[in-house]
C-alpha positions in Angstrom: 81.5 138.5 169.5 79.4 136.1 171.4 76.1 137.3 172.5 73.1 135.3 173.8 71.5 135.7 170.4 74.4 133.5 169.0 73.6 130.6 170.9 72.0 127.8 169.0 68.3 126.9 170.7 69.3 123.3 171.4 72.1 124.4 172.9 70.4 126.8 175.3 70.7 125.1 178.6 73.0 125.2 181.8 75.2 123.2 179.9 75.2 125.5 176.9 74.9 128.6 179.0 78.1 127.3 180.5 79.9 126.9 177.2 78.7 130.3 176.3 80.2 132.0 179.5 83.8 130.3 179.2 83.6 131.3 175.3 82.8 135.3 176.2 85.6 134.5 179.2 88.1 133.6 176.7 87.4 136.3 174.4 87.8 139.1 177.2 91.4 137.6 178.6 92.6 137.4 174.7 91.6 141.2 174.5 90.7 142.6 170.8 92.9 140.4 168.5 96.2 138.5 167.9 97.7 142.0 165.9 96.5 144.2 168.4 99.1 142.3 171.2 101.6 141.6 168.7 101.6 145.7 168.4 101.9 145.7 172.1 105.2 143.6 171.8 106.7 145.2 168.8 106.9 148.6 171.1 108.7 146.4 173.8 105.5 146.2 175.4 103.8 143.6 177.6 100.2 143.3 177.5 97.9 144.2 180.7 97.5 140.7 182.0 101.1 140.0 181.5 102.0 142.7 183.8 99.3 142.0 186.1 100.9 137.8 186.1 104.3 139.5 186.7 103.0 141.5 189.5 101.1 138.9 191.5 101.9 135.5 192.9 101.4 132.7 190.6 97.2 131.6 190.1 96.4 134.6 192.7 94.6 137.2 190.8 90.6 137.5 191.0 89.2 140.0 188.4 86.1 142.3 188.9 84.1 143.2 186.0 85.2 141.5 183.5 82.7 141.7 181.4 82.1 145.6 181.6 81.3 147.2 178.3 81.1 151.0 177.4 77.5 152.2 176.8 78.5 155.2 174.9 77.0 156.1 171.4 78.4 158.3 168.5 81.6 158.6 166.3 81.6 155.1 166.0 81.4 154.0 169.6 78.1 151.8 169.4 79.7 149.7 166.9 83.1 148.8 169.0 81.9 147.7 172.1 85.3 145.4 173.8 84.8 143.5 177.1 87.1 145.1 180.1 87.0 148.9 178.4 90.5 148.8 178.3 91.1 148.4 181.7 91.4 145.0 183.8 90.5 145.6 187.7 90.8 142.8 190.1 92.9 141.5 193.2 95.7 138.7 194.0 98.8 138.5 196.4 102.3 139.8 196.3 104.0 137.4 198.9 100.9 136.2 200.2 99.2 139.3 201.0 96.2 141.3 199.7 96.9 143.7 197.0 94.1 145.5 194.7 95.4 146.1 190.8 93.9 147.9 187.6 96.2 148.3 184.2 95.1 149.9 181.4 94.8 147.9 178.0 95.9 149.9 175.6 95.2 147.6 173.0 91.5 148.8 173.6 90.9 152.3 172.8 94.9 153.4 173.4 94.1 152.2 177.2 92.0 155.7 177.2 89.7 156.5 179.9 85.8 156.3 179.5 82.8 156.4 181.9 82.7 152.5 182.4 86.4 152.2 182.4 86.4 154.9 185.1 83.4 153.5 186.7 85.5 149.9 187.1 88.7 152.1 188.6 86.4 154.1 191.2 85.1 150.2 192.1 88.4 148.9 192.6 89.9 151.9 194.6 86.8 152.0 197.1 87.5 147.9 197.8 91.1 148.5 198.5 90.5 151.4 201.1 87.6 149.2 202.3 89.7 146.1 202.8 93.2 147.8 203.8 95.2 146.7 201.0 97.6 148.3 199.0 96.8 149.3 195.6 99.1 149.3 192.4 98.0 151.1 189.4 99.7 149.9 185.9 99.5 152.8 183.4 99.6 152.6 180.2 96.9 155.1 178.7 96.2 157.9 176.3 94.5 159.9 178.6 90.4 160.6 178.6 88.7 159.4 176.0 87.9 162.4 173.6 84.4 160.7 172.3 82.8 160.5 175.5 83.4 164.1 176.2 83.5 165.3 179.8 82.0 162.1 180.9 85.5 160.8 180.8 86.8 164.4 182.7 84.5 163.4 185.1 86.0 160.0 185.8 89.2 161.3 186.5 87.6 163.6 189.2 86.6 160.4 191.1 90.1 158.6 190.9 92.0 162.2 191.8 89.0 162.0 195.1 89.8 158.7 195.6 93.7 159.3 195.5 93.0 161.5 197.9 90.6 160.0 200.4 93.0 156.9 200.4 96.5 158.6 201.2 97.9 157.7 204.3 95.6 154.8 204.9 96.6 152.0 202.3 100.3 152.2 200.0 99.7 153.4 196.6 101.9 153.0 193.7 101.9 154.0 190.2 103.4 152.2 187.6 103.8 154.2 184.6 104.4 151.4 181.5 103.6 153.5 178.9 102.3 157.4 178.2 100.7 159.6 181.0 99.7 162.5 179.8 97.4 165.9 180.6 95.3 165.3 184.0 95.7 161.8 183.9 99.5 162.5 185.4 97.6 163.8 188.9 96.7 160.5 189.8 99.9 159.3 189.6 101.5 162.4 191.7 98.8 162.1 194.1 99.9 158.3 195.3 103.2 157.3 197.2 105.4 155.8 195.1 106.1 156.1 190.6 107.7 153.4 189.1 108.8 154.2 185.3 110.4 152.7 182.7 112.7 153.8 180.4 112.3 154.7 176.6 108.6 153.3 176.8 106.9 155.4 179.7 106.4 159.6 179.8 104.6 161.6 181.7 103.5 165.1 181.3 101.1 167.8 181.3 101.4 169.1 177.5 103.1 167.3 175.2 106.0 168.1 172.5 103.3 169.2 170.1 102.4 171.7 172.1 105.1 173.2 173.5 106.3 173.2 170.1 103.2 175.6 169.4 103.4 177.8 172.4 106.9 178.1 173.2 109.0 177.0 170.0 111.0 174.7 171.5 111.9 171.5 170.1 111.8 168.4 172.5 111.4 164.7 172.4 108.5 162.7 174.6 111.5 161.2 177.1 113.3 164.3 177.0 110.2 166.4 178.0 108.6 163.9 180.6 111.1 160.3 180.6 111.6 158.0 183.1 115.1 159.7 183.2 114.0 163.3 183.5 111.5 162.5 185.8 113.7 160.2 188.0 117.0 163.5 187.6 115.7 166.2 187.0 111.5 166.5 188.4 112.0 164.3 191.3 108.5 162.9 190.1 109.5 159.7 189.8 110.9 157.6 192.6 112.3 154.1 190.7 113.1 154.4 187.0 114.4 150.9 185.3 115.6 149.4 182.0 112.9 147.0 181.1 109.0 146.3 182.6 110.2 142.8 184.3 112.8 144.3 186.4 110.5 147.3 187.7 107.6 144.9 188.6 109.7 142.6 190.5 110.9 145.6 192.1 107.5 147.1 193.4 107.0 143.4 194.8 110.2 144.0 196.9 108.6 147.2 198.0 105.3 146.3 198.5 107.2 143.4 201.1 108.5 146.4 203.0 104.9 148.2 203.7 102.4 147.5 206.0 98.7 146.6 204.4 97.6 149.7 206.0 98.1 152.1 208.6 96.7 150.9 211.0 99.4 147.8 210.8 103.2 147.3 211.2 105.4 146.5 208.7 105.9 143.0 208.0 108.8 141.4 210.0 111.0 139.0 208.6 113.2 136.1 210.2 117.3 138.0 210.5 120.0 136.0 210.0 122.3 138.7 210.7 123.5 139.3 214.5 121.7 142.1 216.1 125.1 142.4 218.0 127.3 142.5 214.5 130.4 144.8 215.2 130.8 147.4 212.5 134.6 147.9 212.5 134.5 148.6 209.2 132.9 151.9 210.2 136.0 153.1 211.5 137.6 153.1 208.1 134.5 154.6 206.3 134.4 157.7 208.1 137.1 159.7 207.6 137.8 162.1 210.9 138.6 164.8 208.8 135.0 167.1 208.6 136.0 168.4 205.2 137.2 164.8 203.4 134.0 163.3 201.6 133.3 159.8 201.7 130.0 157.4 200.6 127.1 157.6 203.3 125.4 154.4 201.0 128.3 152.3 202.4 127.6 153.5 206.2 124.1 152.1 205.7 124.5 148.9 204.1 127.3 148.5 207.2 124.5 149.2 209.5 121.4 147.3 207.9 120.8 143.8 207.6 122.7 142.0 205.0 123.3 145.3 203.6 120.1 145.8 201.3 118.1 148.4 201.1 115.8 149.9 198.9 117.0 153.3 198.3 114.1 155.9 197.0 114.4 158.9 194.7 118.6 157.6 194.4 119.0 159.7 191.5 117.0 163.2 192.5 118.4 164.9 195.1 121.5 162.7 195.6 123.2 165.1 198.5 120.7 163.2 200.5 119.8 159.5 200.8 116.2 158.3 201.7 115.8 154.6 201.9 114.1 151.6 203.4 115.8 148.5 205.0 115.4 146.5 207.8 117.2 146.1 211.5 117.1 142.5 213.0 114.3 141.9 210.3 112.3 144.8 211.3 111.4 147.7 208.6 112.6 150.9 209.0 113.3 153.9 206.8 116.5 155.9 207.0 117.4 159.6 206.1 121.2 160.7 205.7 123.2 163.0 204.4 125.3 162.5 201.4 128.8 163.9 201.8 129.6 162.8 198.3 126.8 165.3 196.9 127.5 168.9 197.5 129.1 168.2 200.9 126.1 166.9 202.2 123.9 170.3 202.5 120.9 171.0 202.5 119.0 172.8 200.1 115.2 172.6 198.3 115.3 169.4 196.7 117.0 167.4 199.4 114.6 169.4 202.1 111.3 168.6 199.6 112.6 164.6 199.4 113.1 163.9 202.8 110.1 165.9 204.0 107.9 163.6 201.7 109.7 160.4 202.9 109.2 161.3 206.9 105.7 161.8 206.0 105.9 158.4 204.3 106.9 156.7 207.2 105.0 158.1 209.8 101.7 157.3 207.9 102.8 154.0 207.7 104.4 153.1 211.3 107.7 152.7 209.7 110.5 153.8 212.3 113.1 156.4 211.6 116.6 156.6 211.8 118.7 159.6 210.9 122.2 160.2 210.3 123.5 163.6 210.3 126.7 164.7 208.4 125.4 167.9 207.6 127.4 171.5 207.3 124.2 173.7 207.2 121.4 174.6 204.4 122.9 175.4 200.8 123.7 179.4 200.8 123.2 181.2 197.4 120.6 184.0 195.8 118.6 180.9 193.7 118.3 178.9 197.0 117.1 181.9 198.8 115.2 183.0 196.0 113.6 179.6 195.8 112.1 179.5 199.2 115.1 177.7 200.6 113.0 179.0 204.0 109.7 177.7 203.3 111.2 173.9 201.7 113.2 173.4 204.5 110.6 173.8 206.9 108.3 171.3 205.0 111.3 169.1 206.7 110.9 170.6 209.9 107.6 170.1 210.1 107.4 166.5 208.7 109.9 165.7 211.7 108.1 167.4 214.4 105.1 165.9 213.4 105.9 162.5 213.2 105.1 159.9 216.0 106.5 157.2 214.7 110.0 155.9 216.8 112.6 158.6 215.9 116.5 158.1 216.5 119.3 160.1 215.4 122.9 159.4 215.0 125.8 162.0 214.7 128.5 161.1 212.6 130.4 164.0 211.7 129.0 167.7 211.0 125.9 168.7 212.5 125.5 173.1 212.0 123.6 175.4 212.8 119.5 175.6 211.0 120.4 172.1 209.5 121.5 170.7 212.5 117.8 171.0 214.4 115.8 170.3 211.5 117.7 166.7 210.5 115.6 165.5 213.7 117.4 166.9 216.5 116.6 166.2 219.9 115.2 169.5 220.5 112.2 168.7 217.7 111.5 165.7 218.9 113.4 162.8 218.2 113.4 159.7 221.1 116.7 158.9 221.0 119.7 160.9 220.1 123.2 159.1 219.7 126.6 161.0 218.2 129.7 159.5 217.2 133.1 161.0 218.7 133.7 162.5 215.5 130.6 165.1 215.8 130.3 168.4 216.0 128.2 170.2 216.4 127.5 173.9 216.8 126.1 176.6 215.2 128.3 176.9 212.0 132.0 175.6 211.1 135.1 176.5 213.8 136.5 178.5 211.1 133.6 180.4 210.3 132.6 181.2 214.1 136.0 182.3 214.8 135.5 184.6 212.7 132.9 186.3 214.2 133.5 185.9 217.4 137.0 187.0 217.0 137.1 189.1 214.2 138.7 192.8 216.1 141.4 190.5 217.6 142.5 188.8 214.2 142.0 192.4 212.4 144.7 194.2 215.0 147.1 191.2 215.3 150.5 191.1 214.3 149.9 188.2 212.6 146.5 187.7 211.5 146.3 184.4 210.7 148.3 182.9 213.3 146.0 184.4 215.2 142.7 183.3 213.4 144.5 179.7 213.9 144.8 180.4 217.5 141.4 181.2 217.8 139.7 178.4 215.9 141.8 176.1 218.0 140.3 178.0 221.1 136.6 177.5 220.0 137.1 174.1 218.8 138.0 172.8 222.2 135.3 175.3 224.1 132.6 174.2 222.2 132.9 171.8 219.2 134.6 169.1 221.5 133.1 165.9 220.6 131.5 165.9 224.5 130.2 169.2 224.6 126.2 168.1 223.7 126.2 165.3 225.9 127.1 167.0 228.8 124.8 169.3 228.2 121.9 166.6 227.6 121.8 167.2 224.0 122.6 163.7 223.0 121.7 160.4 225.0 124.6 159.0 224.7 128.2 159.2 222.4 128.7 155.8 221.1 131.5 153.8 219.6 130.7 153.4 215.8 130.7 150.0 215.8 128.5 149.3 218.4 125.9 151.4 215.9 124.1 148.7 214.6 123.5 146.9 218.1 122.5 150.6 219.7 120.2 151.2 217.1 118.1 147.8 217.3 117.7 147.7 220.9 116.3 151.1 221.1 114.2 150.5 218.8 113.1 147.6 220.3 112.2 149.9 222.8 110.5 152.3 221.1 108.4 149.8 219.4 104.9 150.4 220.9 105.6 153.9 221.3 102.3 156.0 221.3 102.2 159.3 220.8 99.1 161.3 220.5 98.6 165.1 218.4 96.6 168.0 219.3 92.6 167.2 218.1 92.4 168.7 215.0 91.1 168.9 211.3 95.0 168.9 210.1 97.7 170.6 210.1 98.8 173.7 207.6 102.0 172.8 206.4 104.2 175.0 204.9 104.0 174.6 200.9 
């Protein structure tokens, strides 16, 4: 290693000094040795500053602290003293705009966390907040570094503070590129979005070893805590992909999406598509029939410019679709049911993921649209059980709290509970549109008929001639497709494909809305 001691006497001028500071340079962007990358390769691995070159635009990235070295002492650590600590901090630009970056090296002590390392994190968190800039995280550690002790605990206290102290106020987004595990995996669940990728990332609290030892059971590291699981099963992760290029690229896409902060807009973008594009095809799409199930993913991509979007959480919860896109080049984030998935219910998971999503948006001045095809919440003992009550009103109150432009569009089904918490007009929502198809009421014809009407079906001749009698009768009392809007309860019942065109000039509108809260600390929401 080069040190000041190294350099010859006659070579000990600016010139020399020079030559000595583009030599230490050097050796801190080649890391620890050739072997040490090639191990990173061999695991299908790229290296910190690969990912960081990935991430950023070409030439952009600034580092800070490059030369930071650990100070520890004992069990060998006085002897191995690498520039960066095993973690590179810094900033560049993802399509031209700020963005702050730290990725572990775990070539360098496994990527594990120590005082400095954490000290260089803590740096690079408190510049982002303090510019308004988004900050990406790329992980690829072994958690806290065991020979500094609780130092290293302490470390991650600051980032979990920082986590904290940030959300809401600049877009955060984990990368996980290798393993997360123990209290390290807060961070990570503390910031907006998780990016994983599969076979080569993990996350979770104890490993295999030791729930091996405590509970018996056998499991592997991506069957316990996987990109898979996690994207499935855990709902922890929002974006799981095949390979570390493709997931990169794809957290530039989303970072083009966000605003720097929240006290901006998203960024707009020139549309080529008409704002005024008829979507006949809508017609087709949407079956008339309330019970016959069809793709709500091809209703948005109808709808949306050019038919991209960046669908969030697609594989968790799927009886509900959360995703951003844009309308006449402006950003906005849409929440749908899924009548492919269970019919389209609700129920915890789909309640949990488009709470968090709402609150996503509103922190970030991202519009939202909403388009119901929803038969109710999810009945059943493990719903119930689970708190089906207090998970769907984490949706409920996401929705009544938000102050961002809100619009609703009926398609189909809109019942009972379900019905006023998917943003109904009644909680809030600034516009509220229905298709001709809707209904809604407080359950299914069927269902209400048999309540309403159950002594007359019981003593008829014929009791179900006279149950069909009677749904007919409520159908066209109450679940005609007119019946809200002449009661106020929708602005407006529009033509499907006029929904595209509706949609952007309201929210054209709505677009310096300004809506204040009640003065206070913060809310309580339900948990």
């Amino acid at each position: 290693m080069t040190t000041v001691e190294d350099v010859p006497a006659e070579a000990n001028d600016a010139r020399g000094r020079v030559a000595e500071l583009h030599a230490i340079r050097e050796q801190a962007r080649r890391g620890p040795s050739e072997r040490a990358t090639a191990a990173q390769h061999a695991k299908g691995k790229l290296t910190a500053r690969e990912r960081i070159e990935l991430l950023l635009d070409e030439g952009s990235f600034r580092e800070v602290e490059p030369l930071r070295r650990h100070r520890a002492t004992g069990f060998g650590l006085e002897a191995k003293k690498p520039y960066t600590d095993g973690v590179i901090t810094g900033w560049g630009l993802v399509h031209g705009r700020t963005v702050f970056v730290y990725a572990h090296d775990f070539r360098i002590f496994g990527g594990a966390l120590g005082e400095a390392h954490a000290t260089k994190i803590h740096k690079i968190m408190d510049m982002a907040i303090a510019a308004g800039a988004p900050l990406v995280s790329l992980n690829d550690g072994a958690g806290a570094r065991i020979q500094e002790g609780v130092s290293a605990l302490a470390g991650y206290g600051g980032i979990f503070q920082r986590n904290t102290k940030a959300s809401g106020v600049i877009p955060q987004i984990s990368v996980m590129l290798g393993p997360c595990a123990g209290g390290a995996a807060y961070s990570p669940a503390l910031t907006d979005f998780v990016f994983m990728v599969r076979e080569t990332s993990q996350m979770f609290i104890t490993g295999p070893d030791v729930v091996r030892a405590v509970t018996g059971e056998e499991i592997t590291q991506n069957g316990l805590g996987g990109a898979d699981v996690h994207a499935e099963t855990s709902g922890v992760c929002h974006f799981a992909y095949d390979d570390e290029q493709t997931c990169l690229e794809e957290v530039r896409f989303l970072l083009s999406m966000l605003p720097q902060n929240n006290r901006e807009q998203p960024p707009s973008v020139a549309c080529e598509d008409p704002a005024d594009r008829s979507g006949d095809a809508l017609l087709d799409l949407v079956p008339a029939d309330g019970n016959r199930p069809y793709d709500m993913r091809a209703v948005i991509e109808e709808l949306v410019d050019d038919g991209e979007l960046l669908e969030i959480h697609e594989r968790w919860a799927t009886n509900i679709i959360v995703t951003l896109a844009r309308l006449n080049g402006e950003v906005v984030g849409i929440i749908a049911n899924q009548p492919q998935s269970l019919a389209g219910v609700l129920d915890i998971e789909a309640s949990e993921k488009a709470a968090r999503f709402v609150q996503m948006c509103d922190a970030f001045n991202i519009p939202i649209v909403t388009l119901l095809d929803v038969p109710g919440f999810l009945p059943g003992v493990d719903q119930e059980h689970g708190g089906i009550i207090r998970h769907g009103a984490k949706l409920l109150y996401a929705y009544c709290n938000a102050t961002v432009p809100r619009i609703s569009v009926v398609l189909r089904k809109a019942y009972g509970g379900a019905y006023i918490v998917m943003d109904s007009q009644s909680i809030g929502a600034d516009l509220t549109y229905a298709w001709p198809t809707n209904e809604i009421a407080v359950m299914g014809a069927e269902g209400a008929a048999n309540v309403i009407f159950r002594k007359q079906i019981a003593e008829a001749d014929d009791p179900e001639a006279m149950r069909a009698r009677m749904v007919k009768e409520y159908k066209s009392e109450l679940m005609h497709p007119y019946y809200a809007a002449e009661r106020g309860l929708v602005d407006d019942v529009i033509d499907p494909a006029e929904t595209r065109e509706v949609l952007i000039r309201s929210l054209e509108m709505l677009r310096n809305k300004h809506a204040d809260l009640p003065a206070r600390k913060h809310g309580n929401p339900p948990q």
